[in-house]
TORPA-4810 file (N, C-alpha, C, O; in nm, 3 decimals):
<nodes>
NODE_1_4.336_1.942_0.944_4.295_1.877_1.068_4.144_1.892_1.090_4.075_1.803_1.141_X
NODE_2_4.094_2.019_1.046_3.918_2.043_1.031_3.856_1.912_0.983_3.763_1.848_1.032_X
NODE_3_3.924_1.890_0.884_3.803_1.767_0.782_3.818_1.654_0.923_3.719_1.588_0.952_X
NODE_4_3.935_1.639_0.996_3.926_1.485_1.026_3.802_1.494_1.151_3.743_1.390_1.181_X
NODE_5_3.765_1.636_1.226_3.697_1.658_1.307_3.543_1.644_1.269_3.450_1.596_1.335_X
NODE_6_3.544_1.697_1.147_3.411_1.696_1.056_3.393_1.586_1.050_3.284_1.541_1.084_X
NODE_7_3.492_1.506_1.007_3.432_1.383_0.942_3.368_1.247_1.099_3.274_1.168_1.092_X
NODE_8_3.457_1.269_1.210_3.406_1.176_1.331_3.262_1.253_1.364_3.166_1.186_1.402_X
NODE_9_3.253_1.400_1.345_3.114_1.432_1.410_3.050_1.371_1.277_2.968_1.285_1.307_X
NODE_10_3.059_1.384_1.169_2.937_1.272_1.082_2.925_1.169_1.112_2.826_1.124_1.056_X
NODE_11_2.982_1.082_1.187_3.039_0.923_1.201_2.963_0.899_1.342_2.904_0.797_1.377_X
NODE_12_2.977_0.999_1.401_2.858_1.006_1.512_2.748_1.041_1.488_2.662_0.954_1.501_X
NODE_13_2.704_1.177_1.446_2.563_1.166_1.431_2.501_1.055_1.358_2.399_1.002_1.401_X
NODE_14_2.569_1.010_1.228_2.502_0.874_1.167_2.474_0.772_1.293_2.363_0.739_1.334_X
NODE_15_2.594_0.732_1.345_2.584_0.634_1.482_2.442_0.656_1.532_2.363_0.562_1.539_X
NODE_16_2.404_0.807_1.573_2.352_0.829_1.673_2.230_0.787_1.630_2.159_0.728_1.711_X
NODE_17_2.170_0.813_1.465_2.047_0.787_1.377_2.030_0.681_1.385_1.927_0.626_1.426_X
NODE_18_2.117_0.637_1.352_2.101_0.451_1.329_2.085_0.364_1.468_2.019_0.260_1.462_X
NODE_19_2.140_0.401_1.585_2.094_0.367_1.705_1.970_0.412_1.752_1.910_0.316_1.800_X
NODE_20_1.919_0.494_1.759_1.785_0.558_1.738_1.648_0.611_1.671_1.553_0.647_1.741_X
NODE_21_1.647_0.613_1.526_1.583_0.552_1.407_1.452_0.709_1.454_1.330_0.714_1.469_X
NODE_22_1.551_0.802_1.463_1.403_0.892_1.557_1.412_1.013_1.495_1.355_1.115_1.534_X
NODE_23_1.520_1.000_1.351_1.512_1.169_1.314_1.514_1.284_1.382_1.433_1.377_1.386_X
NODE_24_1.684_1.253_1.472_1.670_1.406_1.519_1.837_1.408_1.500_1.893_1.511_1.540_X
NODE_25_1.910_1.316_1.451_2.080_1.400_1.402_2.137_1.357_1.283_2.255_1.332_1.259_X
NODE_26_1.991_1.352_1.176_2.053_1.317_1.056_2.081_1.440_1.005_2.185_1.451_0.940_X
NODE_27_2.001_1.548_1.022_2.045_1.677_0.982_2.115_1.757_0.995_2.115_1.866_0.937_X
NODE_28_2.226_1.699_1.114_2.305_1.807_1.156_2.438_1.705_1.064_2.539_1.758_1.019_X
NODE_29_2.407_1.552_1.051_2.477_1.467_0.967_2.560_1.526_0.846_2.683_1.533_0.836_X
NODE_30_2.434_1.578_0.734_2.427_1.662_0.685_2.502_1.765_0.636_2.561_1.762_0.528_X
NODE_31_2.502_1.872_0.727_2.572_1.974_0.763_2.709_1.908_0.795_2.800_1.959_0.730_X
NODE_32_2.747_1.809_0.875_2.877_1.802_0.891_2.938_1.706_0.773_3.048_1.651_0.788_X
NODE_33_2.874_1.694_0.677_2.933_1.634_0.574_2.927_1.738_0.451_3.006_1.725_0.357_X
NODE_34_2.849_1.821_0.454_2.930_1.960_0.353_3.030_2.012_0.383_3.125_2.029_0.306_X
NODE_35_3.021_2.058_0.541_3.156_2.126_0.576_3.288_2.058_0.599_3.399_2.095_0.635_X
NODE_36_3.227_1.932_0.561_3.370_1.780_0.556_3.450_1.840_0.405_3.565_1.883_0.395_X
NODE_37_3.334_1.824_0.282_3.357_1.847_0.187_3.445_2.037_0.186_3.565_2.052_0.160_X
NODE_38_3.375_2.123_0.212_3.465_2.264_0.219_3.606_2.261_0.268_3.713_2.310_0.231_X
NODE_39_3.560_2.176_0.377_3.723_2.142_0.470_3.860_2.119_0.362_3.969_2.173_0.346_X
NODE_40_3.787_2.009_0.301_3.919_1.919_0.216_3.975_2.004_0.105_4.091_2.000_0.065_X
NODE_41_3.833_2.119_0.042_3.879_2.221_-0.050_3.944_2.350_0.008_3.959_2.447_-0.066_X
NODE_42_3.989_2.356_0.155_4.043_2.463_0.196_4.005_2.559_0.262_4.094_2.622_0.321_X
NODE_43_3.867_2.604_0.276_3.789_2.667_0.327_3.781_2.716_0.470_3.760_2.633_0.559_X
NODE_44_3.797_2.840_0.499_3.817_2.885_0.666_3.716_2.839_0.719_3.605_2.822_0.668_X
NODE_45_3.776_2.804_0.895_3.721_2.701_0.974_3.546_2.802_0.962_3.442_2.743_0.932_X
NODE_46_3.553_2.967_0.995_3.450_3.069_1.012_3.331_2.997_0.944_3.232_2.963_1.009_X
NODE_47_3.348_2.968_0.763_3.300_2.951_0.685_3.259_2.802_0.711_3.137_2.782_0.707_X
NODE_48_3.355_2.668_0.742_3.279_2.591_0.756_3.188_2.559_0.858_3.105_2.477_0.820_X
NODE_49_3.172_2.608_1.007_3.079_2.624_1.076_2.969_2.697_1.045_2.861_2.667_1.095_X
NODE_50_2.981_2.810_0.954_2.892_2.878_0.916_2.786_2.775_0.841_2.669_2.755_0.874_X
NODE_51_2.865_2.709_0.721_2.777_2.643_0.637_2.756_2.545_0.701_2.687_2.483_0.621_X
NODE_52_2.768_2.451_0.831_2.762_2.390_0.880_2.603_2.402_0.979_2.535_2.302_1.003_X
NODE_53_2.575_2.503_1.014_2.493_2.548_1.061_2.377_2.565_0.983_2.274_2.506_1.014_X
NODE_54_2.384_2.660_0.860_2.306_2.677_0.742_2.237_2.562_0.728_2.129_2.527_0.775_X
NODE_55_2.322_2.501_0.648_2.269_2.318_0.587_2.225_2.270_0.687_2.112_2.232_0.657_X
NODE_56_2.247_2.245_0.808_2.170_2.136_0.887_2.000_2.187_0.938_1.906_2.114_0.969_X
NODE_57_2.006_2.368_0.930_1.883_2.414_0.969_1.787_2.389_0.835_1.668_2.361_0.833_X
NODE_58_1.891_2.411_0.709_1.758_2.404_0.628_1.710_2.244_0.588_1.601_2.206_0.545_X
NODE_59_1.856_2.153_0.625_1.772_2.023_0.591_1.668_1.992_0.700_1.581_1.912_0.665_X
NODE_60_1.661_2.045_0.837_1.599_1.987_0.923_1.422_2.071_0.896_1.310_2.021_0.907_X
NODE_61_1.465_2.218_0.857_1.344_2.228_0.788_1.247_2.234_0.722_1.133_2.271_0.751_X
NODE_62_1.311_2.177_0.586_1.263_2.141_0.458_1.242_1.996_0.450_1.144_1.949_0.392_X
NODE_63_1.331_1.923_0.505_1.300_1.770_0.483_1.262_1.724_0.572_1.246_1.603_0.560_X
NODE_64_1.224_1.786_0.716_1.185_1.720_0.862_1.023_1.643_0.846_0.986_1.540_0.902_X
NODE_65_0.932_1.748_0.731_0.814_1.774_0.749_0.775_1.634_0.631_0.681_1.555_0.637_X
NODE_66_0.845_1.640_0.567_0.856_1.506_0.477_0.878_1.416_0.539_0.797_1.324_0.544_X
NODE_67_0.985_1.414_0.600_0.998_1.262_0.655_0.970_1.216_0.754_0.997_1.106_0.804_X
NODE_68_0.892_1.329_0.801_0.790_1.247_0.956_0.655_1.185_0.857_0.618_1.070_0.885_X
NODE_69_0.590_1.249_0.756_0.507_1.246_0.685_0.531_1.081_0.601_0.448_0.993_0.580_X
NODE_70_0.629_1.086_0.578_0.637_0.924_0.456_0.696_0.854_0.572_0.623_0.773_0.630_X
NODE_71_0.820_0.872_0.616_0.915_0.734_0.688_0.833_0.689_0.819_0.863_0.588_0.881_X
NODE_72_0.714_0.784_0.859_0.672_0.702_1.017_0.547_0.709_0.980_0.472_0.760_1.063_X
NODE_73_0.497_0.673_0.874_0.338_0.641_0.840_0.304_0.527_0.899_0.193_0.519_0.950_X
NODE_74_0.369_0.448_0.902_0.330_0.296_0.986_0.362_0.306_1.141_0.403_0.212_1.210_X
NODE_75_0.334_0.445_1.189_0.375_0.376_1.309_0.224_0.382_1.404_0.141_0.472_1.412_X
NODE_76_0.229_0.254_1.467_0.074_0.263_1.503_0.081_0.338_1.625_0.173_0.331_1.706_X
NODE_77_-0.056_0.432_1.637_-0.105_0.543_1.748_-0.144_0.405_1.863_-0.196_0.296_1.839_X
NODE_78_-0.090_0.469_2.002_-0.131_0.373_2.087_-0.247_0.446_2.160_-0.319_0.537_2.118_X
NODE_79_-0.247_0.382_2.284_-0.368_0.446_2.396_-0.440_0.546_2.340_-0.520_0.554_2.247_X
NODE_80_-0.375_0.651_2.447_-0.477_0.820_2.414_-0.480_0.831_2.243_-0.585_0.829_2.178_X
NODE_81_-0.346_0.844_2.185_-0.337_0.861_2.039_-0.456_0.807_1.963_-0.527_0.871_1.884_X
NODE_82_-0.466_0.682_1.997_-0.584_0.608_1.922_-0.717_0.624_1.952_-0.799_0.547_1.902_X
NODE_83_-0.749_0.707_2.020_-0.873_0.727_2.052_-0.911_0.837_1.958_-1.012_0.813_1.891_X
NODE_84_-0.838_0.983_1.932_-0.848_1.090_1.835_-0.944_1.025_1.666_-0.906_0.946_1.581_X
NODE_85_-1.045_1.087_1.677_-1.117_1.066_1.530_-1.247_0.965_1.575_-1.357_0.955_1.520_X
NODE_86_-1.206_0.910_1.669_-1.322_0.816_1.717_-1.512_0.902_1.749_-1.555_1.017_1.743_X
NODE_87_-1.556_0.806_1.774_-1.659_0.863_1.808_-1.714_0.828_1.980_-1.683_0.740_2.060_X
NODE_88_-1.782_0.910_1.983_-1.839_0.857_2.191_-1.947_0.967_2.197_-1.964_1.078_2.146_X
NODE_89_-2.035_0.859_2.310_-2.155_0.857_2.331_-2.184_0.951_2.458_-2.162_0.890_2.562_X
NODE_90_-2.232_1.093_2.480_-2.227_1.163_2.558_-2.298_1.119_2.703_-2.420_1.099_2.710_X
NODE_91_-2.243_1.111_2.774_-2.325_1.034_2.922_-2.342_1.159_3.015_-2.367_1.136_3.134_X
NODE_92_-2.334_1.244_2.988_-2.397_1.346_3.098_-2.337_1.506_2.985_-2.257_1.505_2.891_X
NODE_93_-2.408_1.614_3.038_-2.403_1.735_2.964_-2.265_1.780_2.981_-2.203_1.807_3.084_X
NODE_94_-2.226_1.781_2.837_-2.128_1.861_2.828_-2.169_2.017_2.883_-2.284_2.060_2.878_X
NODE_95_-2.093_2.068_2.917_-2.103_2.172_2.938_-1.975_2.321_3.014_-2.001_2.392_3.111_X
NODE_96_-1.845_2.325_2.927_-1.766_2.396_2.934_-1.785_2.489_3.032_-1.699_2.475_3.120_X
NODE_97_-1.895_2.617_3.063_-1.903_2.700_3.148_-1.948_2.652_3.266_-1.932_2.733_3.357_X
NODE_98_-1.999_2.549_3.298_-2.101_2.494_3.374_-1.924_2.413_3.452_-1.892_2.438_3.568_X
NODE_99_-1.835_2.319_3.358_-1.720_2.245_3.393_-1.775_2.107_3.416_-1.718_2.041_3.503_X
NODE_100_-1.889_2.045_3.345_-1.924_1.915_3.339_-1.945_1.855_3.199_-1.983_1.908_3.095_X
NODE_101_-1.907_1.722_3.227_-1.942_1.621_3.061_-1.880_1.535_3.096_-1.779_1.546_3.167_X
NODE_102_-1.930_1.425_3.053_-1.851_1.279_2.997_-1.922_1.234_2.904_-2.039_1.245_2.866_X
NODE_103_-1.811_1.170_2.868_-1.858_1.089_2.756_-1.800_0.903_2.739_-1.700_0.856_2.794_X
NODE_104_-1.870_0.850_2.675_-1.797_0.671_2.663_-1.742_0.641_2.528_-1.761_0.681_2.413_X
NODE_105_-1.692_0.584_2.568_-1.552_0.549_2.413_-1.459_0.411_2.476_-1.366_0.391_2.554_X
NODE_106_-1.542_0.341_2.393_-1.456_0.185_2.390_-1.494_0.118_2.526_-1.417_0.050_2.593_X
NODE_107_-1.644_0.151_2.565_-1.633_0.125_2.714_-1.616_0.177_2.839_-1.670_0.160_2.948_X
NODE_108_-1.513_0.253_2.790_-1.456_0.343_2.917_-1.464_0.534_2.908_-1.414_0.612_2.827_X
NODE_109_-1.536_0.552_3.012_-1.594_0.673_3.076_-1.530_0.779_3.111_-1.477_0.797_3.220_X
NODE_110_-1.534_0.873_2.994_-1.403_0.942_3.017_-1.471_1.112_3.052_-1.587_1.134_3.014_X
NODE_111_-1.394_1.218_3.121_-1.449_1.309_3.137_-1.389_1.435_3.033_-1.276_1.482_3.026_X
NODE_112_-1.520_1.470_2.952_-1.498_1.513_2.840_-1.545_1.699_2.840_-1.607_1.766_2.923_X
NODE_113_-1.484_1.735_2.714_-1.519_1.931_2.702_-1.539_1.950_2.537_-1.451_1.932_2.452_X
NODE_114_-1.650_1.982_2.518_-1.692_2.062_2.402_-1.522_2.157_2.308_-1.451_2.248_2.351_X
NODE_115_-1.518_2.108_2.223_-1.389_2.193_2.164_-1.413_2.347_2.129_-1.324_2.428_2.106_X
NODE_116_-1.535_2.370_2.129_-1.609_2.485_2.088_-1.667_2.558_2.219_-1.782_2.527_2.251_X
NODE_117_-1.584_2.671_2.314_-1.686_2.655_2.430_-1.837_2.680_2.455_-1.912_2.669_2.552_X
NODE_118_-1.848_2.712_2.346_-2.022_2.747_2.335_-2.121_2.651_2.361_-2.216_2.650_2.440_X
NODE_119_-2.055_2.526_2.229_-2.135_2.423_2.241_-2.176_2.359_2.397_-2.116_2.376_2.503_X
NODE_120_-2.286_2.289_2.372_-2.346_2.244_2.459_-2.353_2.079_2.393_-2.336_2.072_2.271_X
NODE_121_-2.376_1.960_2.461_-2.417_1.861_2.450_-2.468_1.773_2.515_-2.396_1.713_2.594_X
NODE_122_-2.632_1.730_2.501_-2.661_1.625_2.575_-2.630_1.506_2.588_-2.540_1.452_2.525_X
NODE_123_-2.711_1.445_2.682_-2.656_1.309_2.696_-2.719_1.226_2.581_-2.816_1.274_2.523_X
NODE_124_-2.676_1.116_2.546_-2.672_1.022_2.424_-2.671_1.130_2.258_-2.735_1.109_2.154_X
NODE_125_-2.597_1.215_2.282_-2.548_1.261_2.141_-2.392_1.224_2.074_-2.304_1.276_2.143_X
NODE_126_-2.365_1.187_2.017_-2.284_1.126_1.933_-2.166_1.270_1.882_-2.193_1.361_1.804_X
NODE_127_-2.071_1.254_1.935_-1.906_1.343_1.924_-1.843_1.264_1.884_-1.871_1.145_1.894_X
NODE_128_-1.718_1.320_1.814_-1.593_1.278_1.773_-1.504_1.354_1.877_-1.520_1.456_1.944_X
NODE_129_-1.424_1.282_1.868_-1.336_1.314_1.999_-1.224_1.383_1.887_-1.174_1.321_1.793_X
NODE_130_-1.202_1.505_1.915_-1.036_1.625_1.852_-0.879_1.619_1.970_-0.793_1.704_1.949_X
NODE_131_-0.870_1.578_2.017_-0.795_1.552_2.092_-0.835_1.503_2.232_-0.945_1.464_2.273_X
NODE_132_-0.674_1.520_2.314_-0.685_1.463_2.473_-0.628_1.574_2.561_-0.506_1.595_2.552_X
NODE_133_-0.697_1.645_2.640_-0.573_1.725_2.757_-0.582_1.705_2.900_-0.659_1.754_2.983_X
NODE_134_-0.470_1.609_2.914_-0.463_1.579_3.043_-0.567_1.454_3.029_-0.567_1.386_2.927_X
NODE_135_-0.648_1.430_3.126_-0.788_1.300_3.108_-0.852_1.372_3.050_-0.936_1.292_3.009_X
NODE_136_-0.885_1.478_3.006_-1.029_1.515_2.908_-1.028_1.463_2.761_-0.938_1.455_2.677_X
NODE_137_-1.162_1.431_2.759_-1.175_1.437_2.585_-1.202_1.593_2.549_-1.269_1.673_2.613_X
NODE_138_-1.142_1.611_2.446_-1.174_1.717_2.357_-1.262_1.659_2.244_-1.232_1.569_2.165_X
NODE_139_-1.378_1.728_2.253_-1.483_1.668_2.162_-1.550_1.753_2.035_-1.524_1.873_2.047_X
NODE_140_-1.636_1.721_1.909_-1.748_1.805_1.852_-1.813_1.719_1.815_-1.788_1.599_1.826_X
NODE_141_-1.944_1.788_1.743_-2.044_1.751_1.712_-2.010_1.645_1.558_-1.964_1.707_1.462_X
NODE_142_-2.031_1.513_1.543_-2.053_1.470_1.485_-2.122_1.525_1.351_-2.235_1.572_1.347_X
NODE_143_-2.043_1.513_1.251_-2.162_1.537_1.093_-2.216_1.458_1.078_-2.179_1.350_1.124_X
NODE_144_-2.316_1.468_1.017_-2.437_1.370_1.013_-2.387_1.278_0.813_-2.410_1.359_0.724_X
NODE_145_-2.346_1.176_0.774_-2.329_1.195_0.644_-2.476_1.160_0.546_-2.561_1.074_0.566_X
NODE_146_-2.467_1.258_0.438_-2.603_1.240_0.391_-2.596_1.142_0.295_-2.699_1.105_0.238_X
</nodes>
């Protein structure tokens, strides 16, 4: 009677993947399709939850990092996302201890912080923006390429 339980929770989590395309219950999929397989060879229920558990942690941790890496390479960064790597034009002093900076990017005037709190930056110096927290840019100093 185990396998037939095993086998609807695979039949769901697949459902659930395939309705959602978001990589978060193919791995437990997984897992409930080994312990489908133990089931049918006899195996105490202890043991197939056990391995049930096992397998789905290590597929979710060994293959998670892969397949965010290859299967969602195309997925395009929107808004904030797309701004990261860019460059912007400092419009007033950065200045972390002080709690002032902005900077412009794409037009729009955003209020920005040195990623480094030391750094300092004037106005019209050229940053790459390292992230977003909250409305801030997280910014550094531009390399110069030679």
């Amino acid at each position: 009677m185990a396998s037939v339980y095993w086998l609807v929770f695979f039949v769901i989590m697949i459902g659930i993947e395939i309705g959602t395309l978001a990589l978060t219950t193919i791995w437990f999929a997984g897992g409930a399709l080994v312990a489908f397989v133990l089931s049918l060879f006899g195996a105490g229920e202890e043991l197939q939850l056990t391995v049930f558990v096992v397998v789905s942690f290590l597929l979710l941790f060994f293959t998670r990092p892969w397949a965010s890496r290859y299967l969602n390479k195309n997925t395009v960064r929107t808004n904030v996302e797309s701004l990261i790597g860019k460059t912007a034009r400092v419009t007033q002093q950065i200045n972390n201890e002080l709690g002032t900076g902005s900077a412009v990017v794409g037009g729009q005037e955003w209020t920005a912080r040195a990623q480094d709190p030391e750094e300092i930056y004037e106005p019209d110096t050229i940053v790459v923006i390292q992230g977003v927290r909250g409305v801030k840019l997280i910014v550094s100093r531009r390399q110069e390429v030679e």
